[in-house]
C-alpha positions as CSV (number, residue, x, y, z in Angstrom):
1,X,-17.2,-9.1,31.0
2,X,-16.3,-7.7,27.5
3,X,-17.9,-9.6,24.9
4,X,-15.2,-9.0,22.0
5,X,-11.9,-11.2,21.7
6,X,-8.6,-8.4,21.2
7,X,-8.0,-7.3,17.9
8,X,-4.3,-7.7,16.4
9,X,-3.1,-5.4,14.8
10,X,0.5,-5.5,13.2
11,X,1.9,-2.3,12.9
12,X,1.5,1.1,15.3
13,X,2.3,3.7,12.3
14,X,-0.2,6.2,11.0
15,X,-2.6,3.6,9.6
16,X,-1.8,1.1,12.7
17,X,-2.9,3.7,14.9
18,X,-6.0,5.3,13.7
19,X,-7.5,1.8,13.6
20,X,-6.6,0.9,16.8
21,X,-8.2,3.7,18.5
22,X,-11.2,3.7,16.2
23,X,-11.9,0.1,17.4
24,X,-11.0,1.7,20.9
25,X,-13.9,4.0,20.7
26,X,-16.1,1.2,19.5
27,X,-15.6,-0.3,22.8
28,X,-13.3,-3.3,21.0
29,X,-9.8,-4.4,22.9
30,X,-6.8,-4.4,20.7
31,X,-3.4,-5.7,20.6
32,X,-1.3,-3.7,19.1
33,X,1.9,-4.9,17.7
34,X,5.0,-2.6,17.2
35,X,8.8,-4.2,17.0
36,X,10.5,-0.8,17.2
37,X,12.4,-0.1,19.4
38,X,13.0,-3.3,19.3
39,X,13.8,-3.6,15.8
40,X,13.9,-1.0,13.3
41,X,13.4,-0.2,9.5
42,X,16.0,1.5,7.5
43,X,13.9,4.8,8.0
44,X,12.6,5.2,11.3
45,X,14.7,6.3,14.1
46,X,12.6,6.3,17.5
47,X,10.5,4.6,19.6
48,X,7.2,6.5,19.0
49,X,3.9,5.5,17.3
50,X,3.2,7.4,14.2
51,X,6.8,8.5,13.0
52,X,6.9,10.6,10.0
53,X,10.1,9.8,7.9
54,X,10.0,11.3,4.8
55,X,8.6,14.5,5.4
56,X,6.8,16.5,7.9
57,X,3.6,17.7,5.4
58,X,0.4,16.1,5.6
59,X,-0.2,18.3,2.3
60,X,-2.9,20.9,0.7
61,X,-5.8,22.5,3.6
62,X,-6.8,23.7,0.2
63,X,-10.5,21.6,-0.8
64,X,-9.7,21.7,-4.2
65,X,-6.2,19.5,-4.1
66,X,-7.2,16.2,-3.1
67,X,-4.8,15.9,0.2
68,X,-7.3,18.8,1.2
69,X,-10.5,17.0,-0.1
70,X,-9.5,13.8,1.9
71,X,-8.5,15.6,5.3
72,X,-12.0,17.4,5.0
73,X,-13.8,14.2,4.5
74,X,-11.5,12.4,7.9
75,X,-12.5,15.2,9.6
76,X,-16.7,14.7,9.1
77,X,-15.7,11.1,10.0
78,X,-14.0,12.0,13.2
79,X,-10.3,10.5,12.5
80,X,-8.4,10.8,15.4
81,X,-4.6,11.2,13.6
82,X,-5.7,14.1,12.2
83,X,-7.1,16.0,15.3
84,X,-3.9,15.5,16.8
85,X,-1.7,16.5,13.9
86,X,-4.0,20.0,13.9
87,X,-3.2,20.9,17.9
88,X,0.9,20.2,16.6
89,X,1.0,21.7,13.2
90,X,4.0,24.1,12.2
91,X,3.4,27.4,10.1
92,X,3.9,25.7,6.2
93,X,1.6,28.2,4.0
94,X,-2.0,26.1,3.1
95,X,-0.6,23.4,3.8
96,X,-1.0,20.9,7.3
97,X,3.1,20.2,8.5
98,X,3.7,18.9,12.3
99,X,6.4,18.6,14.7
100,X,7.4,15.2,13.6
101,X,8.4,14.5,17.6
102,X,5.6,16.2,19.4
103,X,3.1,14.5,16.7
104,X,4.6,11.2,16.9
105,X,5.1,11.7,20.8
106,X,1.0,12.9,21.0
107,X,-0.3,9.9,19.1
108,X,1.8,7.2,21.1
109,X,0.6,9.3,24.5
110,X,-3.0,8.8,22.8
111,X,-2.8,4.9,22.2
112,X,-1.1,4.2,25.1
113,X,-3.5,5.7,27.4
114,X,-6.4,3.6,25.8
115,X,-7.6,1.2,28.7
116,X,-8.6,-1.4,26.0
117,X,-5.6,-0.8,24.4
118,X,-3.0,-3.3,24.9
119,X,0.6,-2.2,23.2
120,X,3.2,-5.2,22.5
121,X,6.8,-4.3,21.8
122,X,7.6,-7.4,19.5
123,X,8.1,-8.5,16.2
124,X,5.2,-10.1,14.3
125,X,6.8,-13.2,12.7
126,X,3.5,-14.6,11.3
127,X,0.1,-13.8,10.1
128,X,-2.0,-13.6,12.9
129,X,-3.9,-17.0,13.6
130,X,-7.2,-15.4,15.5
131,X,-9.3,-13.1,13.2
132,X,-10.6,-10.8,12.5
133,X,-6.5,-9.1,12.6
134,X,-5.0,-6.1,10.7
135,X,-2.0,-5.9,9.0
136,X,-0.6,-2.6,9.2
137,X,3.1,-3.0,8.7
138,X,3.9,0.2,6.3
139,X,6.0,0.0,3.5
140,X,8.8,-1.3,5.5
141,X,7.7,-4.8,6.8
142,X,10.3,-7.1,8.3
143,X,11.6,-9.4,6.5
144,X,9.6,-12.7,8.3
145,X,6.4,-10.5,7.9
146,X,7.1,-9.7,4.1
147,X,7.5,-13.5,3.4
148,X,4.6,-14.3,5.4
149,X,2.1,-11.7,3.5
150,X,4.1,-12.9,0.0
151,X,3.3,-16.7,1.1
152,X,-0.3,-16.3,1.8
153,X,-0.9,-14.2,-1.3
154,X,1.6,-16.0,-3.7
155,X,3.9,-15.4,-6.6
156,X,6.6,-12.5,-5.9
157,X,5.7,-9.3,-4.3
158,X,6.9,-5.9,-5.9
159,X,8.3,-2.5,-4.4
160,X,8.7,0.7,-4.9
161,X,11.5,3.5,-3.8
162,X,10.8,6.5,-1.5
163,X,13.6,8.8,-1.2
164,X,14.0,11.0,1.7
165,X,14.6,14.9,1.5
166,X,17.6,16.8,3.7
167,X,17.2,18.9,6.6
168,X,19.1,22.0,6.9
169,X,20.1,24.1,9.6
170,X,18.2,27.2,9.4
171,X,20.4,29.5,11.0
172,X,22.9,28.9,8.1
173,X,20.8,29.8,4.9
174,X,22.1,32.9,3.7
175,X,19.4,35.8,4.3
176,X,20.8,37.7,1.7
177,X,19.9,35.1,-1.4
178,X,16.6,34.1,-0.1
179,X,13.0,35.7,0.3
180,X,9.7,34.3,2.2
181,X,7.0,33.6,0.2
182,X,4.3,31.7,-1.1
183,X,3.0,30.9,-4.4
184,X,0.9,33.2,-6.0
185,X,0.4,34.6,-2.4
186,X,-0.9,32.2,-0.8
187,X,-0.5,31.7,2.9
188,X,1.2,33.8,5.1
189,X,5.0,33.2,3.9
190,X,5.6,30.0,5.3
191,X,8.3,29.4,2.8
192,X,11.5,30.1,2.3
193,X,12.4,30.9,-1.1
194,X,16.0,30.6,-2.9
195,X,16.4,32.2,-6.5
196,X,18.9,31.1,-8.8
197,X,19.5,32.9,-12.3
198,X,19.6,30.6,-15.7
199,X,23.8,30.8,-14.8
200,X,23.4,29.4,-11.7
201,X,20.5,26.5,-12.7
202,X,22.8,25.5,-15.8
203,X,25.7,24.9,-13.6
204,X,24.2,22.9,-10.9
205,X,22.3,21.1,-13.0
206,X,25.6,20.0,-14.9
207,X,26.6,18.6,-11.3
208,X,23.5,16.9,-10.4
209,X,23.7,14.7,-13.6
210,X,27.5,13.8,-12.8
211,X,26.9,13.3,-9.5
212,X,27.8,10.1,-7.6
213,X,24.8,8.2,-6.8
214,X,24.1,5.1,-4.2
215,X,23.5,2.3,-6.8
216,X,21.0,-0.2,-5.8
217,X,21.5,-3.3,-4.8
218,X,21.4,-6.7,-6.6
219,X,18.2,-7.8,-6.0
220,X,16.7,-4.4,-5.8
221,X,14.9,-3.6,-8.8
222,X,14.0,0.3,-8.9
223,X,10.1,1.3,-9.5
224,X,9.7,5.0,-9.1
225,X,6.3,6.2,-7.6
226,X,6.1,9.3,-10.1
227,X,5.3,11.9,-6.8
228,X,8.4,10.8,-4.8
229,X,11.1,10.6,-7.6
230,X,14.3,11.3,-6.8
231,X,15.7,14.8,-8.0
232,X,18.6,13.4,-10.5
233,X,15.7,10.9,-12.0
234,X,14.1,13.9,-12.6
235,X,16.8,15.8,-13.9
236,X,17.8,12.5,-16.2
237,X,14.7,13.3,-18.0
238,X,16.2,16.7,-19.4
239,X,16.9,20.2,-17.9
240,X,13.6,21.6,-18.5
241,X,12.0,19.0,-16.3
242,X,13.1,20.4,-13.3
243,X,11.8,23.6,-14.0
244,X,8.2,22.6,-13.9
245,X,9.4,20.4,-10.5
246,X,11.1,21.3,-7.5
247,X,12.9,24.3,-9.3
248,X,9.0,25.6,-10.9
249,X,9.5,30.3,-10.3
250,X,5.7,30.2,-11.5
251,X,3.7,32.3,-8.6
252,X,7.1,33.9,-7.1
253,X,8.8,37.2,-7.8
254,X,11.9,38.2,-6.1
255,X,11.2,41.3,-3.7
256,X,14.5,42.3,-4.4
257,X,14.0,42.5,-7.9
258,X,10.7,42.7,-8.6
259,X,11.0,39.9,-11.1
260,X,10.4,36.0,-11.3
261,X,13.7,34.0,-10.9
262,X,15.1,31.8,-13.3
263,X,14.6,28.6,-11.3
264,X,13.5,28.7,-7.3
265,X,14.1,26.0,-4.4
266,X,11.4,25.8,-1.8
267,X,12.8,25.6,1.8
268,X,9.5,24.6,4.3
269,X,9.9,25.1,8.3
270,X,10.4,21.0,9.9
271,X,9.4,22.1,13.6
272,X,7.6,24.9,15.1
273,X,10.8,26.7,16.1
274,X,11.6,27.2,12.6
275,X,15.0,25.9,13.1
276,X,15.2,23.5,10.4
277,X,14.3,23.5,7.2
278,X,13.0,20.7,4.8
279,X,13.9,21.2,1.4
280,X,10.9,20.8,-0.4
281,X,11.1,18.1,-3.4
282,X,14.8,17.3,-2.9
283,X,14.0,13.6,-2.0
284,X,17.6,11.9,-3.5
285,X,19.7,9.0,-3.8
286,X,23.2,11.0,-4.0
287,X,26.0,9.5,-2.1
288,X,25.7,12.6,1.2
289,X,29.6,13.5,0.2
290,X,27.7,14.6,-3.1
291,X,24.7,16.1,-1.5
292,X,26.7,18.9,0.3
293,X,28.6,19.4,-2.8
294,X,26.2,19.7,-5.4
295,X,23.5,21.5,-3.0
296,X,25.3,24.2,-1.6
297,X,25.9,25.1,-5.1
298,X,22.5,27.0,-4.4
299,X,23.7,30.4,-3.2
300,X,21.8,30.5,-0.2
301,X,22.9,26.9,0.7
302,X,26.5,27.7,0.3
303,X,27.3,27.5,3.7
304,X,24.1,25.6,4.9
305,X,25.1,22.9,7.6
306,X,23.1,19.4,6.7
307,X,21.0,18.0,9.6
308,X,19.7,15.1,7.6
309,X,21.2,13.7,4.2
310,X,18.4,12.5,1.8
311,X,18.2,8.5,1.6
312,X,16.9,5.9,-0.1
313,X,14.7,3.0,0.9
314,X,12.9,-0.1,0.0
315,X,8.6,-0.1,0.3
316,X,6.9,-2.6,-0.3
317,X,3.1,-3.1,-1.4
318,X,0.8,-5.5,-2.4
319,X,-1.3,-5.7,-5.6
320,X,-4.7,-4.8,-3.5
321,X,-6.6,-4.6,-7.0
322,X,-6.7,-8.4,-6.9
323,X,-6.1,-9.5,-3.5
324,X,-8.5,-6.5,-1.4
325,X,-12.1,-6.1,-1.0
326,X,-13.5,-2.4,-0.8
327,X,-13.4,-2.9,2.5
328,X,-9.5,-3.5,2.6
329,X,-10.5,-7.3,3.6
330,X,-8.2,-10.0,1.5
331,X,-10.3,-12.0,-0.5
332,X,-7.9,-15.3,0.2
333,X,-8.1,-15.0,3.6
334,X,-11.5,-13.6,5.0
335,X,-11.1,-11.7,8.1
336,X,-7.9,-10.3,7.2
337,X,-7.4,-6.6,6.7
338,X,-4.9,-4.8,5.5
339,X,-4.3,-0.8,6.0
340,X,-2.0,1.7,5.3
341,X,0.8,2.5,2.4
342,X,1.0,-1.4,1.9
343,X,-2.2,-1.8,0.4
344,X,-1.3,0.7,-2.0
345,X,-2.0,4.3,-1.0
346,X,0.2,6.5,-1.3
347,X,1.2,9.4,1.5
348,X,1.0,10.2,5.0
349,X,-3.5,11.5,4.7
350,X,-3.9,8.8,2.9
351,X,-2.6,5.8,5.2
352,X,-4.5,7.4,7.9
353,X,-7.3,7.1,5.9
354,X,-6.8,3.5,5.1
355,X,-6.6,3.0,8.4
356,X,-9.8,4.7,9.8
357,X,-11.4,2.5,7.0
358,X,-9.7,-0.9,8.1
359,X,-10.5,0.3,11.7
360,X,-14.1,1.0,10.9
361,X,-15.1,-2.4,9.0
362,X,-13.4,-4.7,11.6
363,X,-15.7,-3.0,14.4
364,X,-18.5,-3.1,12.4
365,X,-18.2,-6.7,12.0
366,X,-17.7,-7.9,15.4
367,X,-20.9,-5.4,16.2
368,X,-22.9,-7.4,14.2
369,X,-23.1,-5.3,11.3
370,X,-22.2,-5.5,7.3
371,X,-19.0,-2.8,6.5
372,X,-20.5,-0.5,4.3
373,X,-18.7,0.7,1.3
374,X,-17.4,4.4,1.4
375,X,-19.4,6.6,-1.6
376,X,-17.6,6.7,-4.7
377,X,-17.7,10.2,-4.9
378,X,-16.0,10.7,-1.8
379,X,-12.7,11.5,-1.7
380,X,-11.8,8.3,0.5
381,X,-14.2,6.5,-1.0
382,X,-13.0,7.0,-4.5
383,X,-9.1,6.5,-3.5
384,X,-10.1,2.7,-1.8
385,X,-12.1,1.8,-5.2
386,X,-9.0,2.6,-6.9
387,X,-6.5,0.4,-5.2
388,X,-9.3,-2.4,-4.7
389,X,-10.2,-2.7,-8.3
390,X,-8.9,-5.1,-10.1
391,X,-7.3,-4.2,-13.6
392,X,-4.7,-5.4,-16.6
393,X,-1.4,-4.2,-16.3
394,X,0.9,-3.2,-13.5
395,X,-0.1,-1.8,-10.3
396,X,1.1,1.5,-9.0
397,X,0.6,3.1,-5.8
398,X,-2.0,6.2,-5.8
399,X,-2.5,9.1,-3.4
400,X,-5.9,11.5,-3.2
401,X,-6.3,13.5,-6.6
402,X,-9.5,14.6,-8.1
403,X,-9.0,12.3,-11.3
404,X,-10.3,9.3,-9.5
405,X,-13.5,10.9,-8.6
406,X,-16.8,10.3,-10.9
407,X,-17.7,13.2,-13.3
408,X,-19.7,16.0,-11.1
409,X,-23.1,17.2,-11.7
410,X,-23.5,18.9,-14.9
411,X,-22.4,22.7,-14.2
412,X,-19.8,24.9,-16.0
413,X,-16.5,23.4,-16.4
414,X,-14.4,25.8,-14.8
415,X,-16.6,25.1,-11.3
416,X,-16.0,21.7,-11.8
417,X,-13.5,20.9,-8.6
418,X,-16.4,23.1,-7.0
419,X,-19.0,20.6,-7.8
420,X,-17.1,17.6,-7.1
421,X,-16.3,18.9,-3.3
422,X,-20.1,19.8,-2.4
423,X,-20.8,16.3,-3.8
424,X,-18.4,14.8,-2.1
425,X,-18.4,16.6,1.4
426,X,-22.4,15.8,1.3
427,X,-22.0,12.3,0.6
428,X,-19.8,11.9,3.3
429,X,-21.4,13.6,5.7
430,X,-24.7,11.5,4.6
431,X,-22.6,8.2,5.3
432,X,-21.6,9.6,8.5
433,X,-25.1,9.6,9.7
434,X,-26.6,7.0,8.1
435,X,-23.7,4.1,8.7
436,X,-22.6,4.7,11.8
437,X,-23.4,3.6,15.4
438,X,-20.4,4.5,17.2
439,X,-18.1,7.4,17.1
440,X,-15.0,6.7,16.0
441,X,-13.8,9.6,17.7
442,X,-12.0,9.4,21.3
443,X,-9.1,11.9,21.5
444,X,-10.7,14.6,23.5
């Protein structure tokens, strides 16, 4: 007879997931609680675990960008998400892009094929009474669960916007004003690059800032995250901005001409056939009448066919700095964890991280021993500090950058990054050994 009560978790996204099949591996039974299909948000649009809605990128392979640094780190740890985002990756340069369907149809295979994994397509109106219980609900809770978390935590929460990019058909970018490439060479040409001349730029850029946009509504109150503003919030700031943004030439030269382009849009492959295309920083809150107008100003767009319009939607977050533990436990109700984008994080690597972590300190507490603390110089370890410490002011969501980690060992400047990975890779592969007793590892 199993000696551990189910775990409930709230939520079957990234974060959701990875915990449920870490406490899987630890040999603890889980109820995992998903309303879609059931119920949607105003972003997903399918029934699978896992579903990537903003973009298809899990970011930088590189291990000196912190995406990279973090995905090493999951890796020592044995994450599970990640595994199975490697065996469905599309070609995107250095960085790791999936199949959004095969990826988010792999990890909801995965879950569901747990035997001590129970799945429960319904709405969680309630904070769950038996603990210990994750809440895993994204940045998109329902609106019962949203007043429940606001209720037990008090005073108003606060949200953020995350706009989504368009999808174009790929078969209808013009060959003829576009090269592949990658910046500065790297990679293998993964992306698709579209040149414009200073003419071009200034002219579009006129029509961006007239543009009509999708006004928010009376008791939305916009709060940017700085990495997911949209293009015309950008552009608002001046027309240089864009230049060192989506539109940055630095790294690229035109085959054609031999020279670097005025301003360059990034087009990156959405599924392995390479018959869509993402375009890369274009996340937008442009009416989609406006969208086709002002995009296919680009010369290669000019007859692109749209097979998503960018969109705009409400995530919400908590202030973990004063209601989270370092282990992502809430410190008004013990037992309690929370994982994923709504405690704070911010990307796709980075909920799965939170939710290896939340994953990982429940089992260790029903095994009988104390969570331990990820080291500060890790990569993960360093991101869950920051969103769990408290501080003055306003708290905004973070993702994975090598600013958060402690000073490296003394060594030249310039190998600095250098330093701060072998510290970090060893200290995580020191905690690996030394703090756990299960593998948390069980996609074979």
């Amino acid at each position: 007879m199993n000696e551990f009560s189910p775990v409930r978790i709230v939520g079957a996204g990234l974060a959701g997931s990875e915990a449920a099949l870490v406490l899987s591996a630890a040999g603890i039974p889980v109820d995992l609680v998903e309303m879609r299909p059931l119920r949607s948000s105003p972003a997903h649009a399918g029934p699978n675990f896992a579903e990537l809605v903003c973009s298809n990128s899990l970011g930088s392979e590189k291990l000196e960008t912190g995406k990279g640094l973090l995905k090493a780190e999951l890796r020592v740890l044995g994450c599970n998400l990640l595994h199975m985002a490697e065996t469905v990756r599309v070609p995107a340069g250095m960085a790791l892009a999936v199949d959004r369907d095969r990826f988010g149809a792999r990890v909801t295979e995965a879950v569901c094929g747990r035997d001590n994994i129970r799945v429960i397509r319904s709405e969680q109106l309630a904070i769950p009474e038996v603990l210990p219980a994750i809440i895993a609900c994204g940045p998109l809770p329902s609106e019962s669960m949203g007043e429940a978390i606001h209720a037990l935590l008090g005073g108003e929460g606060f949200y953020f916007y995350d706009a989504i990019s368009p999808i174009v058909d790929a078969s209808t970018v013009d060959p003829d004003c576009s090269f592949i490439g990658d910046r500065y060479g790297d990679g293998i040409g993964d992306y698709l690059n579209l040149p414009m001349s200073k003419e071009e730029y200034d002219a579009f850029y006129e029509a961006l800032m007239s543009a009509r946009t999708i006004p928010a509504r009376e008791f939305e109150t916009e709060r940017h995250f700085e990495a997911c503003m949209p293009i015309e919030a950008l552009g608002a700031r001046g027309p240089e901005t864009l230049l060192f943004g989506p539109f940055k030439p630095v790294g690229l030269r035109d085959p054609r001409t031999g020279l670097r382009p005025h301003a360059v849009v990034q087009l990156r492959k959405e599924n392995v056939q390479g018959s869509m295309y993402n375009i890369v920083g274009f996340q937008t809150k442009l009416a989609w009448p406006e969208q086709a107008r002002v995009f296919r100003m680009i010369p290669a767009l000019r007859n692109a066919e749209f097979l998503r319009y960018g969109s705009v939607h409400r995530n919400s977050y908590i202030d973990s700095r004063h209601h989270l533990l370092p282990t992502l436990e809430c410190r008004e109700k013990p037992g309690l964890y929370f994982a994923g984008q709504v405690t704070g994080v911010e990307g796709y690597i980075e909920s799965i991280a939170a939710g290896f972590a939340a994953g990982f300190a429940v089992a260790c507490r029903l095994r009988g021993e104390a969570p331990p603390v990820f080291p500060a110089d890790s990569m993960t370890g360093a991101l869950l500090r920051y969103v769990t410490t408290p501080a003055p002011g306003r708290f905004q969501p973070m993702n994975a950058n090598f600013g958060l980690l402690p000073e490296p060992v003394p060594g030249k400047k310039k190998e600095r990054k250098g330093r701060q990975v072998s510290q970090a890779l060893e200290s995580i592969g020191r905690f690996r050994s030394e703090s756990f007793s299960f593998d948390p590892f069980c996609v074979k």
